[in-house]
PAZAPA-4460 file (N, C-alpha, C; in steps of 0.05 Angstrom, whole numbers, plus 32768, in hexadecimal, padded with zeros to 4 digits):
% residues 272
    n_x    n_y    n_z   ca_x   ca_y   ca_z    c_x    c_y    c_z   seq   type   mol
   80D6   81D9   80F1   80CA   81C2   80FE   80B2   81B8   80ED     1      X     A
   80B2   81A1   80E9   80A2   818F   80D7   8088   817D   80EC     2      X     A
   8076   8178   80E3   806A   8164   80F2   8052   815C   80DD     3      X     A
   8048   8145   80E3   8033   813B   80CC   801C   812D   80D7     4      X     A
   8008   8137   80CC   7FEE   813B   80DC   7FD6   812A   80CC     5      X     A
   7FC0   8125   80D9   7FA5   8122   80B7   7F8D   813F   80C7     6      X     A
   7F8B   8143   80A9   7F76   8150   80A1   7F60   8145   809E     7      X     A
   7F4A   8143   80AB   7F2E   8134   80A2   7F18   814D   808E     8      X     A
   7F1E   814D   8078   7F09   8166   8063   7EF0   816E   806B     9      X     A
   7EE4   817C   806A   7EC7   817F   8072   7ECB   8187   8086    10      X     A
   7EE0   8187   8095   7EDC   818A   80BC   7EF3   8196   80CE    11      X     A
   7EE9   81AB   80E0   7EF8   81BF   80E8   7F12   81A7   80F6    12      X     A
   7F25   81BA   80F0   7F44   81A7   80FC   7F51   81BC   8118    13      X     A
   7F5C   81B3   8126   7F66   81C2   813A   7F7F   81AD   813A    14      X     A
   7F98   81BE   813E   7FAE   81AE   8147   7FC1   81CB   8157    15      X     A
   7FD8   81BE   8163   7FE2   81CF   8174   8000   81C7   8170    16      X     A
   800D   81DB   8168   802F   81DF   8160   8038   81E0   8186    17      X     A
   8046   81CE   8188   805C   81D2   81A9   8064   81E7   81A7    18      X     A
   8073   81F8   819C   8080   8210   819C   808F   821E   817A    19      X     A
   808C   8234   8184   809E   8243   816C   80B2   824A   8177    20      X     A
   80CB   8244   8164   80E5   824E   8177   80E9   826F   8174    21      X     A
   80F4   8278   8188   8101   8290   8190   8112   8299   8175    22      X     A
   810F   82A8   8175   8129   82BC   815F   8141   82C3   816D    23      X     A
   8138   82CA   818C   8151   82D3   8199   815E   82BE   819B    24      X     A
   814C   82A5   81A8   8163   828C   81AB   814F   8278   819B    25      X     A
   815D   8269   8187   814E   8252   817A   814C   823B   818A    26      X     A
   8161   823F   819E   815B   8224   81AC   8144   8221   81BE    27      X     A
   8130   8233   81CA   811D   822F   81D3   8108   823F   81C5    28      X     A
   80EC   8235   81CA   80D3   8242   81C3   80CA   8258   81CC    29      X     A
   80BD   826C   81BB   80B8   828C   81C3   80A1   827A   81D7    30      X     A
   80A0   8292   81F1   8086   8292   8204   8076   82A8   81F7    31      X     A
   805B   829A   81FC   8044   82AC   81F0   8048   82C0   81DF    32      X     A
   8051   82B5   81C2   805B   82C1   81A8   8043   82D2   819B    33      X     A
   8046   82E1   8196   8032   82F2   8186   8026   82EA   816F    34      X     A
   8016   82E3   8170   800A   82D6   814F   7FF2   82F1   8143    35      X     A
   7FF0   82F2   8129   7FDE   8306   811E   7FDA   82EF   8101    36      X     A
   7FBF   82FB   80FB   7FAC   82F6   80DF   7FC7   82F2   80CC    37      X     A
   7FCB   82E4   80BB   7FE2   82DF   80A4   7FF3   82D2   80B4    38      X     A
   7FFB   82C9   80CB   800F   82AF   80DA   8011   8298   80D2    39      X     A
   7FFB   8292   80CA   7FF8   8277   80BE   7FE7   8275   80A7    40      X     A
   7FF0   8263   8096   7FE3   8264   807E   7FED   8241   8071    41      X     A
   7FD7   823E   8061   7FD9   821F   8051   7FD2   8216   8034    42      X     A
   7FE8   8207   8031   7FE2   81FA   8011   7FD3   81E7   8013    43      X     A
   7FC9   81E1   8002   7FB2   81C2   7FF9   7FCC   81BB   7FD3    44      X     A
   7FCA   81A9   7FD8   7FD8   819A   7FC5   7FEE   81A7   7FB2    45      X     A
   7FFB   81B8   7FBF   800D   81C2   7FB8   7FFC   81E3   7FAD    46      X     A
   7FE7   81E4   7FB1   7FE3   81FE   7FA8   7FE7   8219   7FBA    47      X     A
   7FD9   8234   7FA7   7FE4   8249   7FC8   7FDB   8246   7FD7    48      X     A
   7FEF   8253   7FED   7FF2   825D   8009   7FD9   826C   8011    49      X     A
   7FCE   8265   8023   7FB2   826D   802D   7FAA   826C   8049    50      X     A
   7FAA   828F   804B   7FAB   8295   8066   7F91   8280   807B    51      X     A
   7F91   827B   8095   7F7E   8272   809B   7F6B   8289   80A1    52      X     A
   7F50   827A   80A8   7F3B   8295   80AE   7F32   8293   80CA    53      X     A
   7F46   8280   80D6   7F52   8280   80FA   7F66   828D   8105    54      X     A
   7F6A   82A1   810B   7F86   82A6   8118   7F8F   8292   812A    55      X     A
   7FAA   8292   8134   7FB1   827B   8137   7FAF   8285   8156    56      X     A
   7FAE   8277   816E   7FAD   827D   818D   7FC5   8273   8191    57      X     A
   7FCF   8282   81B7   7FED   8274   81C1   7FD4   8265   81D6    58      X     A
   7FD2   8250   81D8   7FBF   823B   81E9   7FCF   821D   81F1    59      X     A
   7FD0   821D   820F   7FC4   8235   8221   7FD4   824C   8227    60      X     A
   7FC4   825C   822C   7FD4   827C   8229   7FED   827C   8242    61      X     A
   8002   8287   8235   800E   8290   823F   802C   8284   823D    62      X     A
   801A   8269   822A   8038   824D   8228   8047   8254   820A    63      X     A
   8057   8238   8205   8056   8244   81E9   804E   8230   81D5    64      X     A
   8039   822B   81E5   8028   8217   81C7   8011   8235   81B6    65      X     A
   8016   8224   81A2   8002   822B   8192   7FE6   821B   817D    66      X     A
   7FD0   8223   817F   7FBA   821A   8172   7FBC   821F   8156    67      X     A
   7FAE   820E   8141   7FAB   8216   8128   7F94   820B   8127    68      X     A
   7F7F   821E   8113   7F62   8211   810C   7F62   8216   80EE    69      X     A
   7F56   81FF   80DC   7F55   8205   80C7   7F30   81F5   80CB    70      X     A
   7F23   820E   80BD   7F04   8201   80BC   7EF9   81EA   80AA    71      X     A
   7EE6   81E1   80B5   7ED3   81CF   8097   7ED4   81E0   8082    72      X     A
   7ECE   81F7   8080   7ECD   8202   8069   7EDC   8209   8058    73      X     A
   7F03   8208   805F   7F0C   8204   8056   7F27   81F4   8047    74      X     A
   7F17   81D7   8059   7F23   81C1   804A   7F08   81AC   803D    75      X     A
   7EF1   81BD   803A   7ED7   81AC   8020   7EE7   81A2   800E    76      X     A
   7EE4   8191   8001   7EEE   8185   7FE8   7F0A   8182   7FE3    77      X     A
   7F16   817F   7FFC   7F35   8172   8002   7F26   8152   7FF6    78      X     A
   7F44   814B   7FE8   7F44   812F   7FE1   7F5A   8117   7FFB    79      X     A
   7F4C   810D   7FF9   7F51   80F3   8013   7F7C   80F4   8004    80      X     A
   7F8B   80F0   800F   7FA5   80EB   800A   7FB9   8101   8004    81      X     A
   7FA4   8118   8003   7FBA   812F   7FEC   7FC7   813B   800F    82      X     A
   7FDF   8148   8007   7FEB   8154   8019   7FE4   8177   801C    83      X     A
   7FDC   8184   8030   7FDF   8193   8043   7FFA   81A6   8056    84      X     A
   8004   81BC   8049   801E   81C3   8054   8011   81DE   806B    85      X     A
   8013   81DE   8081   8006   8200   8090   802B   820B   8095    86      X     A
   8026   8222   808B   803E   8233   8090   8038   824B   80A9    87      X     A
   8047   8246   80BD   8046   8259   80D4   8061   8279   80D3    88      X     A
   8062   8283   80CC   806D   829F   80BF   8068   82B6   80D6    89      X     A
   8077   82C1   80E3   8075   82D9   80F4   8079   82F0   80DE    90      X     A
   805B   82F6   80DC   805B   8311   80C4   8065   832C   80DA    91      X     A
   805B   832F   80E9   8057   8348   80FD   806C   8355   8109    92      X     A
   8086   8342   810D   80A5   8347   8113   80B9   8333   8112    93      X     A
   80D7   8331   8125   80E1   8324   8120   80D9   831C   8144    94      X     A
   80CB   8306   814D   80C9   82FC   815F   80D0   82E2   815B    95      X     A
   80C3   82CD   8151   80C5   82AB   814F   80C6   82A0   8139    96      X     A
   80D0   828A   812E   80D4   8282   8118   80CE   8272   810B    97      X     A
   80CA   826E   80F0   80BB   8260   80DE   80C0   8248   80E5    98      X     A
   8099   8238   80E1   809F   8220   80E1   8083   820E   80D6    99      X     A
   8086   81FB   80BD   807E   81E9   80BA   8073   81D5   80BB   100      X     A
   804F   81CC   80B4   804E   81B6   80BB   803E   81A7   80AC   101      X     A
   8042   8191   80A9   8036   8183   808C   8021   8174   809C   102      X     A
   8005   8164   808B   7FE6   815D   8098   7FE7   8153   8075   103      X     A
   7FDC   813A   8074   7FD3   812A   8060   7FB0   8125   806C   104      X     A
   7FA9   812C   8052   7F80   812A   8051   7F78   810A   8053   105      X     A
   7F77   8106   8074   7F63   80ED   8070   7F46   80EF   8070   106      X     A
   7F3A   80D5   807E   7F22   80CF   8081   7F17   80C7   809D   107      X     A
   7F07   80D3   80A7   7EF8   80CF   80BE   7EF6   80B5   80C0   108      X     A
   7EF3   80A6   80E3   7EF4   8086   80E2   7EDD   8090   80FC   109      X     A
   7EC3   808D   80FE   7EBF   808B   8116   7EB4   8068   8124   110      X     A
   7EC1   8065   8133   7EC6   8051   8142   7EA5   8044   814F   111      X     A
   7E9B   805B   8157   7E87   8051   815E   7E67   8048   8145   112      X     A
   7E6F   8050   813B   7E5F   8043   8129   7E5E   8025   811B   113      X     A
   7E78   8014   8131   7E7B   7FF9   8125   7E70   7FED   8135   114      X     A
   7E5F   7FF9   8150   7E4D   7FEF   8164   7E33   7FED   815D   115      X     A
   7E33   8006   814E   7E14   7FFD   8140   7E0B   7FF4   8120   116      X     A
   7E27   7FF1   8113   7E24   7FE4   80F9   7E25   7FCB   80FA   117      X     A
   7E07   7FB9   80EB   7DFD   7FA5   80EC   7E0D   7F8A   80DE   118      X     A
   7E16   7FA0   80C7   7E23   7F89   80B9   7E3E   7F89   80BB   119      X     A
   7E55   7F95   80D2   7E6A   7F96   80DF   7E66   7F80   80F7   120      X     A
   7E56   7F92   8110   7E50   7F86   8125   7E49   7F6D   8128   121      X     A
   7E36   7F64   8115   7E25   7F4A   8119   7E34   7F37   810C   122      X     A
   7E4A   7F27   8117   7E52   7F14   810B   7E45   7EFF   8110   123      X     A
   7E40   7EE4   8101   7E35   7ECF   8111   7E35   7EBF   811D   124      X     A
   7E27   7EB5   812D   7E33   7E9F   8143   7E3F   7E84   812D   125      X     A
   7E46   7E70   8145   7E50   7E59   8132   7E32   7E4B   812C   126      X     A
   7E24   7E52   8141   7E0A   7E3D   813B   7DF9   7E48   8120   127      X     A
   7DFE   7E6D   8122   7DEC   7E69   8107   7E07   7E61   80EA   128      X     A
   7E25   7E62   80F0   7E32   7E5D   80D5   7E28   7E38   80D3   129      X     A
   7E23   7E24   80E4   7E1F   7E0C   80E1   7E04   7E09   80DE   130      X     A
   7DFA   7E18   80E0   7DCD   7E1F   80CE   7DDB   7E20   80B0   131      X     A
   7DE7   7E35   80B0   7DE7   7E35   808F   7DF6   7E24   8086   132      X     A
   7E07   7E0D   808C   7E18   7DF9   807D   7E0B   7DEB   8072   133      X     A
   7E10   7DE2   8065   7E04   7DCB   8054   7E18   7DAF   805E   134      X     A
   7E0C   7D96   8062   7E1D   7D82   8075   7E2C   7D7A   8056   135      X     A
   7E40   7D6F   8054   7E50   7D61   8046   7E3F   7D4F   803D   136      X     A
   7E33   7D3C   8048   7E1A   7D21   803C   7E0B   7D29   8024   137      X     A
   7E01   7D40   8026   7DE7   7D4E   801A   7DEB   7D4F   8000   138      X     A
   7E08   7D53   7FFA   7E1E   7D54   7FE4   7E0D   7D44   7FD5   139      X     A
   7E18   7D27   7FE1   7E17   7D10   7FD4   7E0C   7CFB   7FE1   140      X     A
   7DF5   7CFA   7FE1   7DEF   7CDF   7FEA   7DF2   7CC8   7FDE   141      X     A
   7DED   7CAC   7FF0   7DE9   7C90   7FDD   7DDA   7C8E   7FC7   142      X     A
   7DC5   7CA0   7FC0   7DB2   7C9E   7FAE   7DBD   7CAA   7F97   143      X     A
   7DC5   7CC3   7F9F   7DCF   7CD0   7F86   7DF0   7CC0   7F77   144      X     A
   7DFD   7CBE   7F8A   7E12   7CAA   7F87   7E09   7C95   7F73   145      X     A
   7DFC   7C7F   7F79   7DF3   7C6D   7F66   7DEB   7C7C   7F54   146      X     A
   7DDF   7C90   7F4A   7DD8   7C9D   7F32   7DE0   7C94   7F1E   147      X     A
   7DFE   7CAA   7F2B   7E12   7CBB   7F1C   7E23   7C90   7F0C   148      X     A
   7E23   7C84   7F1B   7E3A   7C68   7F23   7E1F   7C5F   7F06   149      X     A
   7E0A   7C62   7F08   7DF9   7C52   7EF6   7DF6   7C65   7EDD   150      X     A
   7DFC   7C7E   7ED6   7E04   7C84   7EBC   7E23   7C7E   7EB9   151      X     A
   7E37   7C80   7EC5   7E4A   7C7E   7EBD   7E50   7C5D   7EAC   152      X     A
   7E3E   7C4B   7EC5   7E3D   7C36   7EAF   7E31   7C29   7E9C   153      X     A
   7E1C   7C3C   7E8E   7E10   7C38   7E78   7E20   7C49   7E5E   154      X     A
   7E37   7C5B   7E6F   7E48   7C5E   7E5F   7E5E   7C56   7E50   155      X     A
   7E5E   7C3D   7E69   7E7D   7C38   7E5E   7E6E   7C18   7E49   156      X     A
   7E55   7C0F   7E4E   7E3F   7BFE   7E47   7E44   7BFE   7E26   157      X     A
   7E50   7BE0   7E14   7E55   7BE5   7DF4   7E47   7BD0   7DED   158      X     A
   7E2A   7BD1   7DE2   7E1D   7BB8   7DD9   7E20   7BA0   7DF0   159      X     A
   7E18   7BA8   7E0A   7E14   7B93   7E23   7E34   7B95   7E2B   160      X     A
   7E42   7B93   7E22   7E5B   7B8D   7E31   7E6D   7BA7   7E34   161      X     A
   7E77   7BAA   7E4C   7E86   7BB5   7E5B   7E9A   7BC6   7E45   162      X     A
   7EB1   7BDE   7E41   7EBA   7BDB   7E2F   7ED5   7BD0   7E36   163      X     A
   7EDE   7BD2   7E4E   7EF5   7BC0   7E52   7EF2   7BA6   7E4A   164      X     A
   7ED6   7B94   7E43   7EDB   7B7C   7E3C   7ED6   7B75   7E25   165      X     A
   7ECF   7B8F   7E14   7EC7   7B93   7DFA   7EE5   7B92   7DEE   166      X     A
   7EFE   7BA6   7DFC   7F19   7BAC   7DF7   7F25   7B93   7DF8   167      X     A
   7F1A   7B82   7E0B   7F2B   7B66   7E15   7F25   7B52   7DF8   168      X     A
   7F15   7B5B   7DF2   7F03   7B45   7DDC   7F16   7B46   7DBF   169      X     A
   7F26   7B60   7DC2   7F27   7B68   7D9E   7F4C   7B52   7DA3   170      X     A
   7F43   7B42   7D85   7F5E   7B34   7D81   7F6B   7B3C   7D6D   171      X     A
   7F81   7B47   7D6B   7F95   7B49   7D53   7F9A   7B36   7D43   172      X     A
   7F9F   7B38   7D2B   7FA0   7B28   7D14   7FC2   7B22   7D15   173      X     A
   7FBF   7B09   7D0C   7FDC   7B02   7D08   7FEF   7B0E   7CFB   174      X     A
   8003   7AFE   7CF8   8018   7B0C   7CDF   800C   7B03   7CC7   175      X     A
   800C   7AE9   7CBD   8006   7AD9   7CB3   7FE9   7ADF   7CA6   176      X     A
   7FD4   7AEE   7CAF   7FB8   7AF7   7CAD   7FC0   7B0D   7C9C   177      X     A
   7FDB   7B1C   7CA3   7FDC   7B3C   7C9C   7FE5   7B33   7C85   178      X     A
   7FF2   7B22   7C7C   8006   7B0E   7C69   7FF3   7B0A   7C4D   179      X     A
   7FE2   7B02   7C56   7FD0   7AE9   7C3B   7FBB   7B0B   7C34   180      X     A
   7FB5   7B21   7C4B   7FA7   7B30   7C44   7FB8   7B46   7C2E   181      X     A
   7FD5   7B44   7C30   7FDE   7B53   7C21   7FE4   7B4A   7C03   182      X     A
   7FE6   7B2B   7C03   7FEB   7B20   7BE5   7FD9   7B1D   7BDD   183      X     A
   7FC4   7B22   7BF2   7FA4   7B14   7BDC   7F9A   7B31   7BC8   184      X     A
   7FA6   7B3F   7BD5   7F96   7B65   7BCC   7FA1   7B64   7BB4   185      X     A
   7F87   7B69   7BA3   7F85   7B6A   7B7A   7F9E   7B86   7B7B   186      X     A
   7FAB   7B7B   7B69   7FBD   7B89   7B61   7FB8   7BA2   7B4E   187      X     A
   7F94   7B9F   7B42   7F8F   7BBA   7B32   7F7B   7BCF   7B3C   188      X     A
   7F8B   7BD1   7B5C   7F7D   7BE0   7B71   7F9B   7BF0   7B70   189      X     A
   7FB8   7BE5   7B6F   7FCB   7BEC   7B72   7FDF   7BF8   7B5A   190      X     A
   7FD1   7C01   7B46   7FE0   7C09   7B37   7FEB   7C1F   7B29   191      X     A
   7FEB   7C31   7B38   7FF6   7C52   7B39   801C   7C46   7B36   192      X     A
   801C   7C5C   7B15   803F   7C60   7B0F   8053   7C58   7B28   193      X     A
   805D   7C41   7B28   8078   7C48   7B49   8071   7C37   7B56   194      X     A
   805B   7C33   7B5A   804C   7C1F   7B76   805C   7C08   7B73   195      X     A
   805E   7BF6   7B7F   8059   7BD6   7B86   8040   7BC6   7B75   196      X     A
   802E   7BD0   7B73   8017   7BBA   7B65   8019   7BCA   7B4C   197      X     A
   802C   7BD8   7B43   802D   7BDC   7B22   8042   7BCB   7B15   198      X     A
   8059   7BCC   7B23   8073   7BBD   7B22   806A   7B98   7B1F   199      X     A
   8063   7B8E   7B36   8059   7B7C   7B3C   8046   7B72   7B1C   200      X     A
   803D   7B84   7B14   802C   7B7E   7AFF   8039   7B7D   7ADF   201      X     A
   8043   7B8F   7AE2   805C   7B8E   7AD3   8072   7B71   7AD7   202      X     A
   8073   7B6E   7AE6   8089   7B5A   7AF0   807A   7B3E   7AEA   203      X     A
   805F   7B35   7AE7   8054   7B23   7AE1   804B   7B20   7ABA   204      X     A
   804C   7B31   7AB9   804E   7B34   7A98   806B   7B27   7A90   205      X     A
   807C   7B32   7A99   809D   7B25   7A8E   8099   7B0B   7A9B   206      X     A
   8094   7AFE   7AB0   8099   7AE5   7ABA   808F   7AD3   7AAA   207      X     A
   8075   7ADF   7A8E   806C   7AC5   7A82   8063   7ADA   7A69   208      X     A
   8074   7ADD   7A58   8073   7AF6   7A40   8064   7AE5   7A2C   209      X     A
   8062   7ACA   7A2B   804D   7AC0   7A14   8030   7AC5   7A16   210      X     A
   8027   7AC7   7A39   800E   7AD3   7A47   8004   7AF6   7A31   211      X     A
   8014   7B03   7A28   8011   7B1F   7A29   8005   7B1E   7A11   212      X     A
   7FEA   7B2D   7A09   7FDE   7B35   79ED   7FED   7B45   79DF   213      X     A
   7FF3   7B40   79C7   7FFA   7B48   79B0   7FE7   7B62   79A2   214      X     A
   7FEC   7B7D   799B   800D   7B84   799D   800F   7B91   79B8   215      X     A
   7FFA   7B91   79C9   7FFF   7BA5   79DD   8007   7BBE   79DD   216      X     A
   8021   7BBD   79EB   8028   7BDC   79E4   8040   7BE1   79DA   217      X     A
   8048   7BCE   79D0   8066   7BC4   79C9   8069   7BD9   79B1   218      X     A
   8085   7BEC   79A4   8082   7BFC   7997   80A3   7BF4   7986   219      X     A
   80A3   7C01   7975   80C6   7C02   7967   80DB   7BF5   7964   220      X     A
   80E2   7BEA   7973   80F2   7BCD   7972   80FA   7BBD   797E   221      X     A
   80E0   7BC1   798F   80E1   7BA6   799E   80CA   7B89   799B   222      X     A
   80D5   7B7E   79A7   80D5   7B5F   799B   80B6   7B58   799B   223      X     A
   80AC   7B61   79AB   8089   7B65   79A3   8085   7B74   798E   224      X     A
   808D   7B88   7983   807B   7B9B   796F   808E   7B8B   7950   225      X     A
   809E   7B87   7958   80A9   7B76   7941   809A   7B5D   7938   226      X     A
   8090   7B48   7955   8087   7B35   7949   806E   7B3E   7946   227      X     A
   805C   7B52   794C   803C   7B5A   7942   8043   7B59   792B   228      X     A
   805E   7B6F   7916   8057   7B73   78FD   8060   7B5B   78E8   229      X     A
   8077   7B4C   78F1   8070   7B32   78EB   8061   7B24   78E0   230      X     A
   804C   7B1C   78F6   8030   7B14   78F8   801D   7B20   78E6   231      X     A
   8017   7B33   78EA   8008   7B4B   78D1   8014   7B3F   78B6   232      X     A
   8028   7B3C   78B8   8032   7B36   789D   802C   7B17   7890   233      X     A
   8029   7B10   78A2   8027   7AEF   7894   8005   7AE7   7897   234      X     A
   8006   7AEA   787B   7FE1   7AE8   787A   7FDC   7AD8   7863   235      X     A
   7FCF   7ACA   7867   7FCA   7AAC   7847   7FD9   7A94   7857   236      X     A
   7FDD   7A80   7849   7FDE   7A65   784C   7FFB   7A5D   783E   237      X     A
   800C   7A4C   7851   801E   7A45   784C   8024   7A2A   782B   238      X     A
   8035   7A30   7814   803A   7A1F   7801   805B   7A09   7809   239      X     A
   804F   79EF   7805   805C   79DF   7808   8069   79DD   77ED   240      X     A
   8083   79D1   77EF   8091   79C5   77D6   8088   79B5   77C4   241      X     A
   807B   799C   77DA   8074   7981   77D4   8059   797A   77DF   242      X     A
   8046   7980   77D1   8029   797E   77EA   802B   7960   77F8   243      X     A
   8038   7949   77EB   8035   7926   77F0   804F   7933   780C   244      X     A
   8060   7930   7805   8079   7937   7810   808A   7953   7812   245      X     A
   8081   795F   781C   808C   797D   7821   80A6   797A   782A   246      X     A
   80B4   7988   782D   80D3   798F   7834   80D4   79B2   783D   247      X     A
   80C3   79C1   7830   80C4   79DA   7839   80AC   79E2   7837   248      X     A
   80A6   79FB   784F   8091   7A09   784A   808F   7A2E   7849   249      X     A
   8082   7A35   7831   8088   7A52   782A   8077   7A62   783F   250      X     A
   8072   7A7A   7844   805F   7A85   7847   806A   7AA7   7837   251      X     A
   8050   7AB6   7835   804E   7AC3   7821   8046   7ADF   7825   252      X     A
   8048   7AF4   7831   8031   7B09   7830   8025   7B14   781C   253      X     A
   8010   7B22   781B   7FF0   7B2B   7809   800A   7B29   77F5   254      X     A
   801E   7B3C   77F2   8025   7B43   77D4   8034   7B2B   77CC   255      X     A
   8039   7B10   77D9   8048   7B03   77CC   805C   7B0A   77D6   256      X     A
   805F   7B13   77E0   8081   7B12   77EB   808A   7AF4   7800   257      X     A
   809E   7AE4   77FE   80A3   7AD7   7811   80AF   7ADE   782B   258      X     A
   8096   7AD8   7844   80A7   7AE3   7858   80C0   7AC9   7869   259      X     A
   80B3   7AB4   7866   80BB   7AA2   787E   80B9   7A87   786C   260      X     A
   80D4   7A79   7870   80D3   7A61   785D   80DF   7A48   7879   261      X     A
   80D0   7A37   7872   80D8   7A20   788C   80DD   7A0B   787E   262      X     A
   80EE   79FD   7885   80F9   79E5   7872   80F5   79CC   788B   263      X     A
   80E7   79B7   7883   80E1   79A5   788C   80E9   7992   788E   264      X     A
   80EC   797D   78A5   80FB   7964   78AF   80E3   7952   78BE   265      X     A
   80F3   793F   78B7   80E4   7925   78CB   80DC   792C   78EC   266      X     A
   80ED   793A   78F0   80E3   7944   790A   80ED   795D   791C   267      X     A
   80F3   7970   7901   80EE   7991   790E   80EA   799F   78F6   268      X     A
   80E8   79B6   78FA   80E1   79D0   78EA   80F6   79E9   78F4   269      X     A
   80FE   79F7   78DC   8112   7A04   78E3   8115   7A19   78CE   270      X     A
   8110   7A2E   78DB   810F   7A45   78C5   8125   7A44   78BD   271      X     A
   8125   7A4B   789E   8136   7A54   7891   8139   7A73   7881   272      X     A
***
C-alpha cells in the first residue's frame, strides 16, 4: 500500500497508516499489530534506510491504525520537492505485512499570517487607486498642445513659406530646356576615348577638312602627311616661261629639283 503525503523540514510530522494487512489473511488489517524499534524506517532522496527515533504506536489502541513520527530533527535540511519513501517492515515475526508510503518535502503555508501581512491584506480602496491617477487632461493640455503644433510648424517653416508650398512652387524644365542645355554643353568637357563629345569632335573635323591645321597628326600615307611634305618641299618662287606672256609655271625645290609645273590658259591652270 502506497500513499503520498508532504513533509514540512524542520518540523515534527505525525501521519497515521489505516492498517497493516494480516499475514494470515491479506484481505483484512492486523488488530493491534505489534510494532518494535526498526518497523519503520526512511529514505530522503533516494538515500539509506533510516530507522525512525519514534517507534511507531497502534493509535487508537486497540484498532488497526497506526502512527508514524518522524522529528524536526530529522528532516533539518530536507530540500522543498525531493521525495521521502517510510518503509513499515515487521522485523519481530511473521504477523502483518509490508507496506509503503511515499511524502514529498514541502513548505509550510500559514494562513493566518495573510491577516496580518500589510502588504497582502491592505489592498486599496478605489478612492485611494483614483488619488493616485493622474486625469488623462494633465497629459496634455491646450497649452502644451499649442507648443508642441508651434514647433512642429517652424519645422515644416522654408524661408517663410510652408514646405508644401515651397514643393508646389518647384517647376520642371521642359523638354525643349533639357534640349538647347544638352547641345549647348562645350564639347571639350566631353572628350574621354568612346564618348559622344569625342566622336562628335571628330565628326566636325571631317565635315570641313580644309578647317584642320596642317600637319596635325596625319602620318604615312595619308593625304594630310603627304600634302605637309609636299608643301615642305616647295620653297622659292615660281619661273615663268614668258615673264610678258607666260604659258607655264615651274616651281623648284632648294636643290633645284622640279616639283610642280602648271601650264597656263586664258582661263585655268592645270597641273601638269
Amino acid at each position: 500500500m502506497a500513499q503520498n503525503l508532504v513533509i514540512v523540514p524542520g518540523t515534527t510530522w505525525e501521519f497515521y497508516v489505516p492498517g497493516l494487512p494480516s499475514q494470515a489473511n491479506t484481505k483484512i488489517d492486523q488488530v493491534n499489530p505489534t510494532l518494535a524499534s526498526g518497523d519503520v524506517k526512511f529514505s530522503y532522496a533516494g538515500g539509506t534506510l533510516t530507522t525512525t527515533a519514534t517507534t511507531a504506536t497502534v493509535a487508537p489502541a486497540g484498532s488497526t491504525q497506526v502512527k508514524i513520527t518522524i522529528t524536526g530533527a530529522e528532516s533539518t535540511g530536507w530540500l522543498v520537492g525531493k521525495q521521502v519513501n517510510v518503509r513499515l517492515s515487521d522485523v519481530s515475526g511473521a504477523e502483518w505485512c509490508d507496506v509503503s508510503v511515499i511524502a514529498v518535502v514541502g513548505e509550510d503555508i500559514d494562513l493566518s499570517d495573510l491577516a496580518t501581512a500589510t502588504a497582502v491584506a491592505d489592498v486599496p480602496t478605489v478612492a485611494e487607486f483614483e488619488a493616485r491617477t493622474v486625469a488623462a487632461a494633465s497629459y496634455a493640455t491646450a497649452a502644451a498642445l499649442a507648443t508642441v503644433d508651434g514647433i512642429a510648424d517652424s519645422i515644416l517653416e522654408d524661408t517663410g513659406t510652408t514646405l508644401p508650398a515651397a514643393i508646389a512652387g518647384i517647376t520642371a524644365p521642359s523638354a525643349a530646356t533639357i534640349a538647347d542645355a544638352v547641345w549647348d554643353e562645350a564639347t571639350a568637357g566631353h572628350a574621354a576615348a568612346g564618348s559622344t563629345g569625342a566622336a562628335l569632335s571628330a565628326a566636325g573635323g571631317a565635315g570641313d577638312p580644309w578647317s584642320v591645321e596642317l600637319p596635325a597628326a596625319y602620318t604615312g600615307d595619308q593625304a594630310g602627311a603627304l600634302f605637309t611634305d609636299l608643301w615642305a618641299n616647295m620653297v622659292g618662287e615660281g619661273e615663268a616661261d614668258d615673264p610678258t606672256n607666260p604659258t607655264t609655271v615651274t616651281y623648284k625645290n632648294p636643290a633645284g629639283d622640279v616639283q610642280v609645273t602648271h601650264t597656263l590658259t586664258a582661263t585655268t591652270r592645270t597641273p601638269s
